[in-house]
N, C-alpha and C positions, 0 to 999 in steps of 0.2 A: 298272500297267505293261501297256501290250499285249505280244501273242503276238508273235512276233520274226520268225513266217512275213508275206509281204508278205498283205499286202490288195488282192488284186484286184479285185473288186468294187465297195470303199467307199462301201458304205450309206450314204446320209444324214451324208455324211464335214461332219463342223464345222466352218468354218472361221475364221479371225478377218475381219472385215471390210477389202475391202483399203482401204487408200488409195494417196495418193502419195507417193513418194520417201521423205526421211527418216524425216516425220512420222509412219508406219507405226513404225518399229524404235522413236522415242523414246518413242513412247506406253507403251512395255514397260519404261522406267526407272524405278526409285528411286535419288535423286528426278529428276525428269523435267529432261532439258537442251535448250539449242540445238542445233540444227545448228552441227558444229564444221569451222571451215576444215581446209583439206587435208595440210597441214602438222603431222602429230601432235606432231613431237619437238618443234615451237615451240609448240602448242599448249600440251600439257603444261608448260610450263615459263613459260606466260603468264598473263596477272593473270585470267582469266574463269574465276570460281569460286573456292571455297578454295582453301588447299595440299591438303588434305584428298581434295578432289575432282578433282584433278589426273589421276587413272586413269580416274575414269567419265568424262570428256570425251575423253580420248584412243579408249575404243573409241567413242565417239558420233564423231570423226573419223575412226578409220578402217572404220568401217560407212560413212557416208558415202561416201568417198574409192572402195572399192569397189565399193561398191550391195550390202553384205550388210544382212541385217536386223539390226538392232543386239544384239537378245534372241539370235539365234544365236549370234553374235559371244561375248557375255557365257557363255552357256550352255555352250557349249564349251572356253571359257576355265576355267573354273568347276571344270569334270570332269576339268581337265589338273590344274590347279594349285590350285585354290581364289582364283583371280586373286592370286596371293603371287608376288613377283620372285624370293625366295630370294637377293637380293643379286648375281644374275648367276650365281651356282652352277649347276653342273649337274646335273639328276636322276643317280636310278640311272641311267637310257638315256641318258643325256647330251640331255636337254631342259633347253631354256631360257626363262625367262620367263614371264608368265601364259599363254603360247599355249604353251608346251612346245614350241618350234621347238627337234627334234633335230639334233645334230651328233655323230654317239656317236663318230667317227675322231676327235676331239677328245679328248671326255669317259674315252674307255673309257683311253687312255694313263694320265690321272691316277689309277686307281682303283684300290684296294690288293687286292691277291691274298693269299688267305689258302688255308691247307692246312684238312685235316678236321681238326687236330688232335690230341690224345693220349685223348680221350676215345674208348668204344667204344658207338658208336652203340645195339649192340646191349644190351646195359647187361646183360647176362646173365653172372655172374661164371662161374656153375657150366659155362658152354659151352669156355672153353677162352680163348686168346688172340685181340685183337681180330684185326677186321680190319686190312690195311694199308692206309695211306693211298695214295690213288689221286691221279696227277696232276690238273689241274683243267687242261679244254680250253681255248683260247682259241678268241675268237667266230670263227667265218666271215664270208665275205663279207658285210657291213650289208646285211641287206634295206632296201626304201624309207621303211619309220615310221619308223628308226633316220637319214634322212637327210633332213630336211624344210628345216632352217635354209638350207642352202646353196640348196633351192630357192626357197626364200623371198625369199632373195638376191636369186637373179636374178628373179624375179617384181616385185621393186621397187628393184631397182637399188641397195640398201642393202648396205652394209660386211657381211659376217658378223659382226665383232666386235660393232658397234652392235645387230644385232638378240640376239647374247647379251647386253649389258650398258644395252640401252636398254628399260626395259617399254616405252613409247609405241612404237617402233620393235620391236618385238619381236610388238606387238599388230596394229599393219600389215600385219606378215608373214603372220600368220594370219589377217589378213582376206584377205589375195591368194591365199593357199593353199585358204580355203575358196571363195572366187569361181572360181577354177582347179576346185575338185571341183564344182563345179555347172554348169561348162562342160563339162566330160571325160563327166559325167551324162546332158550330152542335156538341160539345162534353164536354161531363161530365169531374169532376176538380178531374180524377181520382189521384190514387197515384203513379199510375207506369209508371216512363219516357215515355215506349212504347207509350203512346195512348196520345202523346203529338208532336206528328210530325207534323200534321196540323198546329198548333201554332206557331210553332215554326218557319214553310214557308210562315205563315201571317205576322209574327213578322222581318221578314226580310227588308218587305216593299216591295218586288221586284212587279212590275204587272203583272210579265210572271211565265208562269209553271216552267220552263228549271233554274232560278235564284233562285226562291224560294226553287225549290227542292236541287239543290245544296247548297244552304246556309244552309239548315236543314238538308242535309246529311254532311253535314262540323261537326255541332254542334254534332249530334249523332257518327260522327266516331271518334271524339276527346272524349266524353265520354267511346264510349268503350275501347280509349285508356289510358285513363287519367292524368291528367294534375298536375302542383304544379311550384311556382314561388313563388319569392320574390315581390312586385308589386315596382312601381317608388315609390310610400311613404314608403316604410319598410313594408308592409303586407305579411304576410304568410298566402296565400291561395292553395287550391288546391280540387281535385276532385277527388276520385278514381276510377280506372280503372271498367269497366263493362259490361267485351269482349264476354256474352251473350246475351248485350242489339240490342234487334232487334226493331226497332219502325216499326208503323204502319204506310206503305206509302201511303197505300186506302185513305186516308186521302186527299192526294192532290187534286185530282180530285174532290172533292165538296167544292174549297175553289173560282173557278168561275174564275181563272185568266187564261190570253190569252195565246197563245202559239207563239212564237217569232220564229223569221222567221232565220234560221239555215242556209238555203242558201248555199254557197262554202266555209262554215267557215273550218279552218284547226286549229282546237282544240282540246286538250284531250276531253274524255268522262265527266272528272271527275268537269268539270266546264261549267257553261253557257255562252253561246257564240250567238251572232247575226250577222245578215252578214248587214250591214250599208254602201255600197260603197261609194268610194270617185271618182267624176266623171275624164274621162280622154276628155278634152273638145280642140278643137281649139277655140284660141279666140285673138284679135289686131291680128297684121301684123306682121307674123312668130312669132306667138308664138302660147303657149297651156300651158295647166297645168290639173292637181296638180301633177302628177308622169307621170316614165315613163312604157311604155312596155317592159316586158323582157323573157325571158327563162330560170329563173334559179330553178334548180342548174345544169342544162345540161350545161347553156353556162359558168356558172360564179357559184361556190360556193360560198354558205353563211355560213361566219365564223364571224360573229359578230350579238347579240343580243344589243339594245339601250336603256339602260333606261332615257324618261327623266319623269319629272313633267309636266305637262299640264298649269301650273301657270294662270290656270281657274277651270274651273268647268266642269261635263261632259255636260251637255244642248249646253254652250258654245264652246266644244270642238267638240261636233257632229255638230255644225252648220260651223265650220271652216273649217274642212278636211272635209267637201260636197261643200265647194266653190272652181269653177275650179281657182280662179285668187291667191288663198292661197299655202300653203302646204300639204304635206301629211305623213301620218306615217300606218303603217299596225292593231296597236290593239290600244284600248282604254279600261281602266280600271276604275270602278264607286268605288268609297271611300266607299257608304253604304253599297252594299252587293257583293263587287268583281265583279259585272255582266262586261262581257267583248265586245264588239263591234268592230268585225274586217272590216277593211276596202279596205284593196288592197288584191287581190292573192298574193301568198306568189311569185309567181313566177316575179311580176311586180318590182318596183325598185320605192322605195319611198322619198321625198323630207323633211328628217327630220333632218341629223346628220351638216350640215354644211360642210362636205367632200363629194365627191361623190366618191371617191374612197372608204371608209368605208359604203355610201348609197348603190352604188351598190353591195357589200357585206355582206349586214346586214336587221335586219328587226327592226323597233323601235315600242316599247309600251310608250303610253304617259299613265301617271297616274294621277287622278286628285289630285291636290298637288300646295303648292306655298313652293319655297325655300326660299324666305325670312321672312316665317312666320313658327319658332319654334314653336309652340305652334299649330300652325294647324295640327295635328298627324294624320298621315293614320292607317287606318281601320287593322286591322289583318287581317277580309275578305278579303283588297284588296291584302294586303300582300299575303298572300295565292295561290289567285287566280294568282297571277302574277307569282309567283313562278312554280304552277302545268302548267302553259302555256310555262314557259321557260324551265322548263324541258322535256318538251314533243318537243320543238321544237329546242333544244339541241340533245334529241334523233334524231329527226328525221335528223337533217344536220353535227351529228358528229362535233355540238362546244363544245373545253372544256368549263366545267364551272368552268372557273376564271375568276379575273378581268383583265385578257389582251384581255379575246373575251365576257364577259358579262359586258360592257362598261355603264358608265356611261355618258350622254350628256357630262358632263364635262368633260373627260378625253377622249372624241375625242380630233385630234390634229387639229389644222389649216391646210389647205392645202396648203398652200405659206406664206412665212412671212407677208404679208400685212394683212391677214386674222385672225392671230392669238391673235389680241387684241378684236376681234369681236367674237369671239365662246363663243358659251352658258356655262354658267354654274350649269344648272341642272341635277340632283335633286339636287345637292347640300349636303351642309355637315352634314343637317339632317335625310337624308335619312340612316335607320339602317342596312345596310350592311351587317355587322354581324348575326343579325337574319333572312337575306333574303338569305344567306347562307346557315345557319342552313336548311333552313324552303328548299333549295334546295337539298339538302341531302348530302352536300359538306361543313359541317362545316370548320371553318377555326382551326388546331390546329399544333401547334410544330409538326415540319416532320423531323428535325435534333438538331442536338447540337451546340451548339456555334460556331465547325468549320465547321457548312454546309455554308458557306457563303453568306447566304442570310437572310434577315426577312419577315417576314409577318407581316404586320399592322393590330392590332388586340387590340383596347382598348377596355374596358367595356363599355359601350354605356351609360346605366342612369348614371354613375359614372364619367364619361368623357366629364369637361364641360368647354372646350374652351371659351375663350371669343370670341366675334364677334362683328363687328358694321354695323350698316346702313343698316339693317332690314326696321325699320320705313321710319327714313331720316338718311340721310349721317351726320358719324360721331357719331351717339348715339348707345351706347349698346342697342344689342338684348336683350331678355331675356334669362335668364340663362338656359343654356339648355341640353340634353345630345347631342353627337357628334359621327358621326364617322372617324371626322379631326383628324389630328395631325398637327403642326406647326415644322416646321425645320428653325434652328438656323446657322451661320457662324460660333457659337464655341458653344463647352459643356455650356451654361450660358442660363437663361430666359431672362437676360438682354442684350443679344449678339443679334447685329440686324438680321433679317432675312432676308432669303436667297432671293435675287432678280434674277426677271425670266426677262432677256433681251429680249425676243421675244413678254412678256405681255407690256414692258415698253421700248421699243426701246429708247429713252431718257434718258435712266439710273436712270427711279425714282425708289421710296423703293418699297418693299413691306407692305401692311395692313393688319389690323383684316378684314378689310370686307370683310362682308360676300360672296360676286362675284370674292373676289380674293385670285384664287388659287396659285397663283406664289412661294407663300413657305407653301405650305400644301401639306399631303402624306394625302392617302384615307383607311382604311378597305378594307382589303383582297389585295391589292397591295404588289406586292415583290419588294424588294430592296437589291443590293448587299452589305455588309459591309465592311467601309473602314476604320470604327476604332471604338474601346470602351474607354472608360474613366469613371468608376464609372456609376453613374447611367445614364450615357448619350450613345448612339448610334449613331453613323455619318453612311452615307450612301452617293454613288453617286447619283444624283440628278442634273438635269439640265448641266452635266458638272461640277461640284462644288462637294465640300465635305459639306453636311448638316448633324445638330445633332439634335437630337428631344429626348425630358426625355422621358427615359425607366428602370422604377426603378423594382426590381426584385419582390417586394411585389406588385404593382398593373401596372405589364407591358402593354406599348404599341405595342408593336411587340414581335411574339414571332421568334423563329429561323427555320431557312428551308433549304432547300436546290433544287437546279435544276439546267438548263443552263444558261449561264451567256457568253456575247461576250466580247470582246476588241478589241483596233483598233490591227490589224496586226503588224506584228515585221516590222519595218522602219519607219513605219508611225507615226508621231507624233498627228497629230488627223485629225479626218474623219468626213465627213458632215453628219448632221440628217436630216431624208425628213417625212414631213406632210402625204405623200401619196406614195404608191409604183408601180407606173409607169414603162409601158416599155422602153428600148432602144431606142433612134430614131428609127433601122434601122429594128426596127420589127413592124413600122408602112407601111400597106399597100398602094399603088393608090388614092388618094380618101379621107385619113382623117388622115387631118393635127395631125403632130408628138405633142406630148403635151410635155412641158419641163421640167424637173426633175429636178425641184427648189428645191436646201434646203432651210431648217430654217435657223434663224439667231442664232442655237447652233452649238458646234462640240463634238466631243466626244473622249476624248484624251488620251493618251499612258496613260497605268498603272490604268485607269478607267474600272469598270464592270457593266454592268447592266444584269436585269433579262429578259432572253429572250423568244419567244413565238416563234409558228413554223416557218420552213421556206415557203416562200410563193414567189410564181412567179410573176412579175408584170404586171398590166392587167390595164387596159382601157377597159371602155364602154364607144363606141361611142354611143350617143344617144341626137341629136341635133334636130329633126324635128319629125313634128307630124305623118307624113308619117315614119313606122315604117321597109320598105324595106331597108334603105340604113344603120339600127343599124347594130353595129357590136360589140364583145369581140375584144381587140389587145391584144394578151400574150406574151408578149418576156420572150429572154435566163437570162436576169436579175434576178436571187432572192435577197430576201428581207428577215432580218427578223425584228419582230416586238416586240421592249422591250421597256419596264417601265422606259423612259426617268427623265420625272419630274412628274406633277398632272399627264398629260395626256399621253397617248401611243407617241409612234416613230417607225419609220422604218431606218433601216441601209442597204447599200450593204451587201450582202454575201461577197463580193469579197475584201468588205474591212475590215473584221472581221475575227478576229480567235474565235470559240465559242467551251464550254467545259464544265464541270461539277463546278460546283459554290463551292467555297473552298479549288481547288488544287492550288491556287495561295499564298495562305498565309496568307490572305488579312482578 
């Protein structure tokens, strides 16, 4: 990835050879097409080429139709959407189509507003009562990335409706939109991708240098790498590779946008980032907010990353994490162009997971996103940019990347049993796991054979479409959607009730399709140890219980693995699970009260396994006053390790486990 500052100069700049007209852009296809008449929506819908191939000829027509270069066209498309229609739907920003033509004054009316909550972000019982839930702002005025559809409109004289619900027409628009930014640029409708880089940082919508240039060096390094997928509708599109293409980055510098203020952001290079703090304020009678002061990773490593959804908008979300009486979380991620906004030093201790023993451990990205709306789909830019932020801040604090330390809101634990029917469950089971694996350079694949003794969850995501209810309102099917859920069952059967999570349901009621309950659902990239096969079914411990979820050999949901795995000890018939891993009383010092080492309302019993993560010492941050002298770390002799209970993580004693290689049991 180049440096995001322009190039003034350019050295010996590469270019691809020009030609003329079409033949330029088609040369850049898999697999290579005609020149397609002008008329995309007849195009597409006429007998030249497969059904199949029905989307790559539509942009090969409307790169034409325009004079963009066809690879741009694709490229761009690519980093919106992953060229996927979404069936007409509208993203989180109310984009539509493989070109993301927004219309959010549309989009934003249908989209479900949700409160913080009952849960206490701050997850600290010993502090006192939560905080109060805070109104959620509604957006301002739509800046212009939020309004592209309607210009698109008039740019080709097309319905609004058609370019939501037409790809071909949908794809038009964003050839006119990017012809439009390469006119506004100051530049001719040349034919060679290179002298299309301007465009292509106006096309972003971002209004800073540092956003645009990285969205447009996103779209040209993905070119020079190039691309090819199936889309959600059966489309076979693709791009080819064109690892001489150098665009012209002089470009940026006369496109007139601001330069964003960078501050103490701790970001890779390779993405835009602003420093937006979140205040740390005194305010009522012994209190303060939004986060706390800290020193880490001197005092306290960080071994957890947090994803949740923002279940707003970014406008919204920057106006909450700047109020001291709210929350806090360290990064914020925009749906349109991945642009990132960090808000605490990494060293501080933020008010996001609902645990404070996983808060002061970890750092959380809120994404804008609603988990009860399938259809609202994140960006691939944001996907992206979240991905090159977690791995860069993976590198820097030595977390693995799995899903026992790249956590999902949801699969934090409760910190005491009281709490555990209050924890969040976002992003929820839309979020594509799978591909944000991929996209982290940690695909998920088969690591053993049948007797490694573990699984990995690992279903096709467009292919894998769980039912779910109470999206809209309670009790109505979602819409149908792809997943990265699985459902576990009490026996081998679809008809066999599901497995109930006593800690969610203290009362002994069932388990649901809805969508907020995870009590018998397993997640994408979670391990689980095997406690039995039976044809196409798999059982797994879970919760304490034997759970079975279809895993049929032709389109499996897990595949097989292998690692460490504990059990309780020889005597013991079963051992406590704890929400948080706390010291010893007796390694609390003078001065600050001993915290209690409550379990759950699970146990974990003889002859059971689960998948285990490292071991780890247990630690308390005292951090009770705004006066930041009397904080403290408490570490006692206590280890802990941390395994894949049920949805969400657990911790066990060391002392009451024996752990070992997953498989040598028989199991």
């Amino acid at each position: 990835m180049r440096d995001s500052a322009p190039d003034r100069a350019a050295p010996r700049r590469r270019r691809l050879a020009r030609t003329v007209g079409a033949a330029a852009s088609a040369a850049l296809l898999l697999p290579l097409v005609a020149a397609a008449p002008a008329d995309t929506a007849e195009f597409a819908e006429g007998a030249e080429g497969s059904a199949s191939e029905r989307l790559q000829h539509a942009f090969a027509a409307a790169a034409a139709e325009y004079r963009v270069p066809e690879s741009v066209l694709l490229g761009v498309s690519y980093l919106q959407s992953r060229w996927d229609a979404h069936g007409g739907a509208p993203s989180v920003t109310g984009g539509y189509g493989p070109m993301h033509l927004t219309d959010a004054s549309t989009a934003l009316a249908r989209a479900p507003h949700h409160s913080h909550g009952a849960e206490d972000a701050r997850g600290d019982t010993s502090r006192g009562p939560r905080l109060p839930d805070v109104e959620r702002p509604e957006p301002a005025e739509l800046p212009e990335r939020l309004r592209t559809l309607p210009r698109a409109a008039e740019l080709t004289g097309l319905p609004a409706e058609r370019l939501r619900s037409d790809p071909a027409a949908n794809i038009r628009g964003g050839a006119a939109l990017i012809a439009e930014a390469q006119k506004r640029a100051g530049q001719a409708r040349s034919s060679d991708p290179a002298d299309w880089y301007g465009a292509v940082a106006r096309f972003s919508g971002a209004d800073d240098q540092a956003t645009a240039a990285t969205y447009a060096n996103e779209v040209f390094a993905l070119l020079r790498e190039g691309q090819r997928r199936t889309t959600d509708a059966g489309q076979r599109v693709g791009v080819q590779a064109a690892p001489e293409l150098e665009p012209d980055t002089r470009q940026l510098a006369g496109l007139g946008l601001r330069k964003a203020e960078r501050g103490p952001t701790e970001c890779p290079r390779s993405v835009s980032c602003e420093w937006i703090p979140a205040p740390y304020e005194e305010f009522g009678e012994d209190d303060y907010g939004n986060h706390d002061l800290a020193n880490r990773p001197s005092s306290q490593q960080i071994d957890y990353i947090v994803v949740h959804d923002v279940e707003g908008y970014w406008g919204s979300a920057l106006e909450l994490v700047q109020d001291p009486t709210y929350v806090s979380w360290q990064y914020t991620l925009r749906s349109t162009d991945g642009h990132i906004a960090q808000h605490l030093d990494l060293k501080d201790v933020g008010w996001h997971a609902g645990n404070w023993f996983v808060n002061a451990k970890s750092v959380g990205l809120e994404h804008e996103g609603f988990l009860t709306a399938p259809d609202a789909w994140y960006t691939e830019a944001m996907y992206r940019a979240s991905a090159r932020l977690v791995k860069h801040l993976a590198r820097r604090y030595d977390i693995p990347l799995d899903r026992q330390h790249i956590l999902g809101h949801d699969t934090v634990p409760g910190p005491v049993a009281s709490s555990v029917p209050s924890m969040h469950t976002d992003p929820g089971p839309y979020w594509d796991w799978r591909h944000y694996f991929a996209l982290l350079g940690k695909p998920l694949r088969r690591t053993a054979g049948p007797d490694g003794g573990l699984v990995t969850v690992r279903p096709t995501y467009d292919q894998h479409q769980p039912e779910f209810t109470g999206c809209a309102k309670p009790g109505e099917p979602c819409p149908t959607h792809g997943s990265s859920a699985v459902r576990v069952h009490t026996a081998p059967s679809e008809d066999a009730p599901l497995v109930k999570d006593i800690g969610l349901r203290p009362g002994g009621g069932d388990s649901t399709t809805g969508v907020n309950d995870i009590g018998s659902r397993i997640s994408t990239g979670q391990q689980y140890a095997v406690a039995e096969r039976r044809g196409d079914w798999t059982a797994i411990w879970f919760l304490g219980q034997k759970a079975w979820f279809k895993n049929p050999k032709r389109q499996p949901t897990a595949v097989d693995a292998a690692g460490t795995v504990v059990t309780p000890k020889a005597g013991k018939r079963e051992i406590p699970v704890y929400g948080r891993a706390y010291p010893e009383e007796s390694a609390y010092p003078d001065g600050i009260p001993a915290q209690e080492v409550s379990p759950l309302p699970y146990t974990l019993v003889a002859g059971q396994e689960y998948a285990a993560g490292r071991k780890i010492p247990g630690e308390y941050y005292y951090a009770k006053t705004f006066d930041t002298s009397d904080h403290r770390v408490v570490r006692g002799k206590d280890l802990y390790y941390e395994i894949q209970f049920g949805h969400r993580v657990a911790y066990v004693r060391a002392a009451d486990v024996t752990a070992g290689p997953s498989g040598s049991s028989g199991s």
